[in-house]
N, CA, C and O atoms as a GROMACS GRO file, in nm:
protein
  304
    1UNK      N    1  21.966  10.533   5.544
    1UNK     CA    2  22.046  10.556   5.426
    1UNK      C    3  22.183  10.494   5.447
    1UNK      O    4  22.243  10.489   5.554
    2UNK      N    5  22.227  10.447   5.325
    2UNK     CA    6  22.345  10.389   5.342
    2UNK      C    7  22.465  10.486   5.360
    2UNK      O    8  22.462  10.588   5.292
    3UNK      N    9  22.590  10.461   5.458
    3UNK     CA   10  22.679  10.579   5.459
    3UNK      C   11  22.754  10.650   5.340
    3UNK      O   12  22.813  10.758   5.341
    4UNK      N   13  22.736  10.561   5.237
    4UNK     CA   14  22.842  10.639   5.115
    4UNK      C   15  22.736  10.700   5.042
    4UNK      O   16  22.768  10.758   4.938
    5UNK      N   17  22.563  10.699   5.092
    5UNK     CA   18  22.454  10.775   5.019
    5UNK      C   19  22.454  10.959   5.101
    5UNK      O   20  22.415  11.070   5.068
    6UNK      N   21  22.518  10.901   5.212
    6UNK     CA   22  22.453  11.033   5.318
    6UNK      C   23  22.620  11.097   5.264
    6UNK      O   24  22.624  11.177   5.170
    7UNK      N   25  22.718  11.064   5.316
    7UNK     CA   26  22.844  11.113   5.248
    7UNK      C   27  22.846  11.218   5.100
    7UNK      O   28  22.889  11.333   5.092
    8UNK      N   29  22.783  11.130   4.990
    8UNK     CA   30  22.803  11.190   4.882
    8UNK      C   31  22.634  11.267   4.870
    8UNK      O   32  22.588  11.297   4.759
    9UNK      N   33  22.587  11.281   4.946
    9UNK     CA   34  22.472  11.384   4.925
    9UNK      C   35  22.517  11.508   4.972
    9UNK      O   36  22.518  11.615   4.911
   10UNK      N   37  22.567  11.475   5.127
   10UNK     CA   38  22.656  11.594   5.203
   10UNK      C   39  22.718  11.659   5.124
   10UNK      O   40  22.672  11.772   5.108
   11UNK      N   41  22.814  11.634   5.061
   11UNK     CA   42  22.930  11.651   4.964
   11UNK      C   43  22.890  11.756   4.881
   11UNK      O   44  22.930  11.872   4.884
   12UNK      N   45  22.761  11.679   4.763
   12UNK     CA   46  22.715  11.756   4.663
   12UNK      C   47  22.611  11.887   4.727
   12UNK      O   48  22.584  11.982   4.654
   13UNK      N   49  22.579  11.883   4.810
   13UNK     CA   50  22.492  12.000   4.891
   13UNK      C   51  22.586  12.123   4.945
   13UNK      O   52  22.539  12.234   4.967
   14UNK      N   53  22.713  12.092   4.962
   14UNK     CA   54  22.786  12.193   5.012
   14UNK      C   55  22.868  12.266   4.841
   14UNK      O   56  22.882  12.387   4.821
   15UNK      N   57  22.903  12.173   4.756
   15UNK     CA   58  22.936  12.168   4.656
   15UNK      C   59  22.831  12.290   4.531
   15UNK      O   60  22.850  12.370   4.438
   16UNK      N   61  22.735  12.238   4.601
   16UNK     CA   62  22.659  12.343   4.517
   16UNK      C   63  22.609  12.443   4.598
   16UNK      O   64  22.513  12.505   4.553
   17UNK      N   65  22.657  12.479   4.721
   17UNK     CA   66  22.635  12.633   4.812
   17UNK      C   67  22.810  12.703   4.780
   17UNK      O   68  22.848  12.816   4.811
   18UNK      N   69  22.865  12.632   4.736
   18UNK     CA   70  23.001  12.710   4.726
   18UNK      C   71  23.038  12.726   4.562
   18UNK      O   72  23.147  12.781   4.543
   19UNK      N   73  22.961  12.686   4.436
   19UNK     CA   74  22.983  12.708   4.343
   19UNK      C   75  22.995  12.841   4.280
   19UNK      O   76  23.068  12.887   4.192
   20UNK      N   77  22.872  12.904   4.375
   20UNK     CA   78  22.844  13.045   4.295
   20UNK      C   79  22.973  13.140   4.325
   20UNK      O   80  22.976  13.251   4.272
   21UNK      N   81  23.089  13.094   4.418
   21UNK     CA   82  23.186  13.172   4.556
   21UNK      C   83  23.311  13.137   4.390
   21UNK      O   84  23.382  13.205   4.316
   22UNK      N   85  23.272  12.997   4.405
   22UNK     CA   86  23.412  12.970   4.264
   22UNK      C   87  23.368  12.997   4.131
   22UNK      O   88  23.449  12.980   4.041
   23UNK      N   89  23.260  13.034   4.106
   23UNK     CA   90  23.250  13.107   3.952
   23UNK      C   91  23.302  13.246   3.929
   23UNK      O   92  23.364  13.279   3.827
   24UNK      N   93  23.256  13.371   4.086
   24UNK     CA   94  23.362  13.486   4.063
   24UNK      C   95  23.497  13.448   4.028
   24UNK      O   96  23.515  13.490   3.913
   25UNK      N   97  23.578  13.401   4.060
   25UNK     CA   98  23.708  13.414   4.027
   25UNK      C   99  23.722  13.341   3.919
   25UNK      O  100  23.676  13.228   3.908
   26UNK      N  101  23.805  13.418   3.808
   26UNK     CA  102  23.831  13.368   3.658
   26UNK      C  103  23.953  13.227   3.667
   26UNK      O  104  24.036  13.214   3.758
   27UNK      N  105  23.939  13.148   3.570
   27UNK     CA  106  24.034  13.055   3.600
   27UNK      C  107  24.130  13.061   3.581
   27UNK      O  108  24.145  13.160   3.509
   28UNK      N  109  24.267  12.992   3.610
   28UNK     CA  110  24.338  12.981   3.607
   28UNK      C  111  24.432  12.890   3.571
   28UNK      O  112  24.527  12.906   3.647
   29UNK      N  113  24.453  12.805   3.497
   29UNK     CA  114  24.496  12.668   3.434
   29UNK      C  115  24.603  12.648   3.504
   29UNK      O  116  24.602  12.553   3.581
   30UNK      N  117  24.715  12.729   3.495
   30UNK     CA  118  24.854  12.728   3.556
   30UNK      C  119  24.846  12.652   3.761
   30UNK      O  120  24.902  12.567   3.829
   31UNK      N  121  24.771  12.725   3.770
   31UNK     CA  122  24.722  12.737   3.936
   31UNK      C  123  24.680  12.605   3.985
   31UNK      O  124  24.719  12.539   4.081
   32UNK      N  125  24.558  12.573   3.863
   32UNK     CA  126  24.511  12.472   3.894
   32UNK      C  127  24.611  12.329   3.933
   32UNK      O  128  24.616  12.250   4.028
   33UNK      N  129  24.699  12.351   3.776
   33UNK     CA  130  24.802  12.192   3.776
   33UNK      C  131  24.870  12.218   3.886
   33UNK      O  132  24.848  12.119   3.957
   34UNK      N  133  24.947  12.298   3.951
   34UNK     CA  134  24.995  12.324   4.036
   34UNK      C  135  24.950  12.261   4.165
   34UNK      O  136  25.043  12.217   4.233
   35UNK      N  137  24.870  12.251   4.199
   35UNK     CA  138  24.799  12.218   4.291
   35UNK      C  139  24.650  12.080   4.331
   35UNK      O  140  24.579  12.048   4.427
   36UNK      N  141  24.668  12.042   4.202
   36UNK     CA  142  24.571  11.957   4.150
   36UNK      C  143  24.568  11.826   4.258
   36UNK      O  144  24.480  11.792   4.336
   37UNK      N  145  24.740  11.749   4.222
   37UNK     CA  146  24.752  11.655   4.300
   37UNK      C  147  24.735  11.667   4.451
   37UNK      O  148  24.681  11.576   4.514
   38UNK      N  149  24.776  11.768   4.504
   38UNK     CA  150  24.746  11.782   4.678
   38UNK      C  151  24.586  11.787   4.664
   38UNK      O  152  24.536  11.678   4.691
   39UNK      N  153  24.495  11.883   4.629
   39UNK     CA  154  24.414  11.880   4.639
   39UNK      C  155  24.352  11.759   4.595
   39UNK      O  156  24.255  11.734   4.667
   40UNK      N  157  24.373  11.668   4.501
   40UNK     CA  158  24.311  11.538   4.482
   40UNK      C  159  24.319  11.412   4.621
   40UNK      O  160  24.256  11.314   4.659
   41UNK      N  161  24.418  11.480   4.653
   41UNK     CA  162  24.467  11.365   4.798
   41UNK      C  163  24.343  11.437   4.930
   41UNK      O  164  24.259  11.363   4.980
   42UNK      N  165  24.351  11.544   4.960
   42UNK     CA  166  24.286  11.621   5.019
   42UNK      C  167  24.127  11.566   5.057
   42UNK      O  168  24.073  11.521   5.159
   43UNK      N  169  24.084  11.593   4.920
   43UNK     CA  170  23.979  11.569   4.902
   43UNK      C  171  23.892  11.402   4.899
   43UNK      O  172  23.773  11.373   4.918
   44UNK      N  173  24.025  11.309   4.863
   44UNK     CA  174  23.990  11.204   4.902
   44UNK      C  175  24.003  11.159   5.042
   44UNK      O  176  23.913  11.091   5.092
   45UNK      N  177  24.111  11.193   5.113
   45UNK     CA  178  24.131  11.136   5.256
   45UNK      C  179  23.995  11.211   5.357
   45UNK      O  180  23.921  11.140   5.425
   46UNK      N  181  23.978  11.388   5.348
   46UNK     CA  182  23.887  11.448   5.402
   46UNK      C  183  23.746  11.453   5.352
   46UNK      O  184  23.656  11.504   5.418
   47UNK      N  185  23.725  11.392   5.218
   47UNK     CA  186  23.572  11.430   5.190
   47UNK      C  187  23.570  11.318   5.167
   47UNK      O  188  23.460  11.276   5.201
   48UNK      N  189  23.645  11.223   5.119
   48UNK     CA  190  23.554  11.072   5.085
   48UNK      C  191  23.585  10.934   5.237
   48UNK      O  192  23.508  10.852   5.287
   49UNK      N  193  23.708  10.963   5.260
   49UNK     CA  194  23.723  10.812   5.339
   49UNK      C  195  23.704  10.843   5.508
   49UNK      O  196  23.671  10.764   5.596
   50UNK      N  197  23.735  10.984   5.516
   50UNK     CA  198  23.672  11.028   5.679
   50UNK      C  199  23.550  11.041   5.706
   50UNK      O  200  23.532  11.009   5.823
   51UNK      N  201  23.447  11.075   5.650
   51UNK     CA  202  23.279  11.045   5.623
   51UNK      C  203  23.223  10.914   5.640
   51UNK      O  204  23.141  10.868   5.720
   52UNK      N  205  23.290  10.863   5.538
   52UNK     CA  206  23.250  10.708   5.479
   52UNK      C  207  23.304  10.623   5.598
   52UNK      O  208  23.257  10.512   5.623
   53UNK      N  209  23.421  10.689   5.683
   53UNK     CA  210  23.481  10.516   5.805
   53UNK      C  211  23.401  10.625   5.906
   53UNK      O  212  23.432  10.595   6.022
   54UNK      N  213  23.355  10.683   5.904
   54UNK     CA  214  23.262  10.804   6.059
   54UNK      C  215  23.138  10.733   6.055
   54UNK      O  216  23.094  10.673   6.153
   55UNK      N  217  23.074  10.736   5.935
   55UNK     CA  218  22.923  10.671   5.964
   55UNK      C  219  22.951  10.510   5.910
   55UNK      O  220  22.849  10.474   5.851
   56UNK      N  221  23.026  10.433   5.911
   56UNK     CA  222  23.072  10.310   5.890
   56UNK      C  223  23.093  10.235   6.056
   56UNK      O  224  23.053  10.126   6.097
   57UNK      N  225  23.182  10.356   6.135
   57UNK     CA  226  23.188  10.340   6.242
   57UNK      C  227  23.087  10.321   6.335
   57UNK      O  228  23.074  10.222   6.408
   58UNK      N  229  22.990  10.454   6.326
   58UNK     CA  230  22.812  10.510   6.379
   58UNK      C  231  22.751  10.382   6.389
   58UNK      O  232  22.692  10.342   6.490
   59UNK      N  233  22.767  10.315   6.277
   59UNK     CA  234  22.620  10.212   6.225
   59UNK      C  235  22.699  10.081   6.349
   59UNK      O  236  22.621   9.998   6.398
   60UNK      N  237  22.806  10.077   6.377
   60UNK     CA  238  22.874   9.979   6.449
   60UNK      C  239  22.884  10.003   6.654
   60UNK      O  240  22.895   9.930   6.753
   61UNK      N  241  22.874  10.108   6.632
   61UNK     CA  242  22.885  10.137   6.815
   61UNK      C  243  22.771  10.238   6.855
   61UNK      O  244  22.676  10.257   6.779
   62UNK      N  245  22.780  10.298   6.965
   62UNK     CA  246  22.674  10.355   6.984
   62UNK      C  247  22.726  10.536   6.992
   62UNK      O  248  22.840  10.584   7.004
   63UNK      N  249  22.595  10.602   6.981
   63UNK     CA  250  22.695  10.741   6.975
   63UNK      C  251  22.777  10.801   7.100
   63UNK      O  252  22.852  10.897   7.087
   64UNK      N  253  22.753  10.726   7.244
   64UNK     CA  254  22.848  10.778   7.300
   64UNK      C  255  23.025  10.771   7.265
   64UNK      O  256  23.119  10.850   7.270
   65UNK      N  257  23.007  10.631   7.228
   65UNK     CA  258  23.162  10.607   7.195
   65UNK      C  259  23.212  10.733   7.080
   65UNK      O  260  23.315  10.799   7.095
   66UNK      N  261  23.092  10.754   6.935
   66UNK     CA  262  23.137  10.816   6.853
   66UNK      C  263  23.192  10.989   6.916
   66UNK      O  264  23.284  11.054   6.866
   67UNK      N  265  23.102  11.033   7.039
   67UNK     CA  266  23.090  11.151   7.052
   67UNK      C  267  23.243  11.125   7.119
   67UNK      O  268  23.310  11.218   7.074
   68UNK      N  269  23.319  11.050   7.196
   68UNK     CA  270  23.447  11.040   7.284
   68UNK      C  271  23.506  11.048   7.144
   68UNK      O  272  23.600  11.127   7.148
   69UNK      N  273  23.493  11.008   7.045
   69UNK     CA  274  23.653  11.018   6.936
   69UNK      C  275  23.628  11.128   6.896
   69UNK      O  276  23.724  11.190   6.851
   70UNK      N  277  23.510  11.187   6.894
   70UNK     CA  278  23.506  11.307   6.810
   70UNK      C  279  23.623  11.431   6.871
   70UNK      O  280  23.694  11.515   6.817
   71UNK      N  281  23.597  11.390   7.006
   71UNK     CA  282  23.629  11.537   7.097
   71UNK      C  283  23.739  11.458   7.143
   71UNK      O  284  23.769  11.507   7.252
   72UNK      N  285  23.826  11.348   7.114
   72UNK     CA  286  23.943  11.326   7.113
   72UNK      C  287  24.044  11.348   7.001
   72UNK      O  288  24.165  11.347   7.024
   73UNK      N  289  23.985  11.372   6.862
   73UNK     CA  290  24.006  11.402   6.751
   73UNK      C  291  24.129  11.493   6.752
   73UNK      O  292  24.237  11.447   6.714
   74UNK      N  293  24.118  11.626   6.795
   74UNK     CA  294  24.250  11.698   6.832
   74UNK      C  295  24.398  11.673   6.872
   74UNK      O  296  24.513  11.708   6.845
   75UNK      N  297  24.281  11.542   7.003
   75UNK     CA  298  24.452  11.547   7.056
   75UNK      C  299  24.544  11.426   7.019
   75UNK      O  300  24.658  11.409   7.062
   76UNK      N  301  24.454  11.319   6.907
   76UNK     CA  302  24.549  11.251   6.837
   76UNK      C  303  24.598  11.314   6.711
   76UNK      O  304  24.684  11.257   6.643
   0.00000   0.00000   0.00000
């Protein structure tokens, strides 16, 4: 599978185990704008372009190298 197929499957699979968690709480419009733009940045840097350069990376080296950045991850 191509990485931006496995990415946005991931995505929508967790997306729909956490929907039923965000339908209890009633909305909030005010809350939302408030917070919209961080969360738009958020969500692109952590759910779309860290996935997408991780298995971009995968398909390019082998997994020992990937498993050394993983667990170096912290301390950069």
């Amino acid at each position: 599978m191509e990485p931006l197929t496995v990415g946005a499957l991931r995505h929508t699979i967790a997306g729909l185990a956490l929907l039923p968690l965000a339908l209890r709480q009633p909305p909030s419009v005010l809350a939302l704008r408030s917070v919209a733009l961080p969360l738009a940045v958020m969500v692109l840097s952590s759910g779309v372009l860290y996935p997408w350069l991780f298995l971009e990376a995968l398909a390019r080296t082998d997994a020992t190298n990937c498993s050394l950045l993983i667990a170096l991850n912290p301390l950069f």
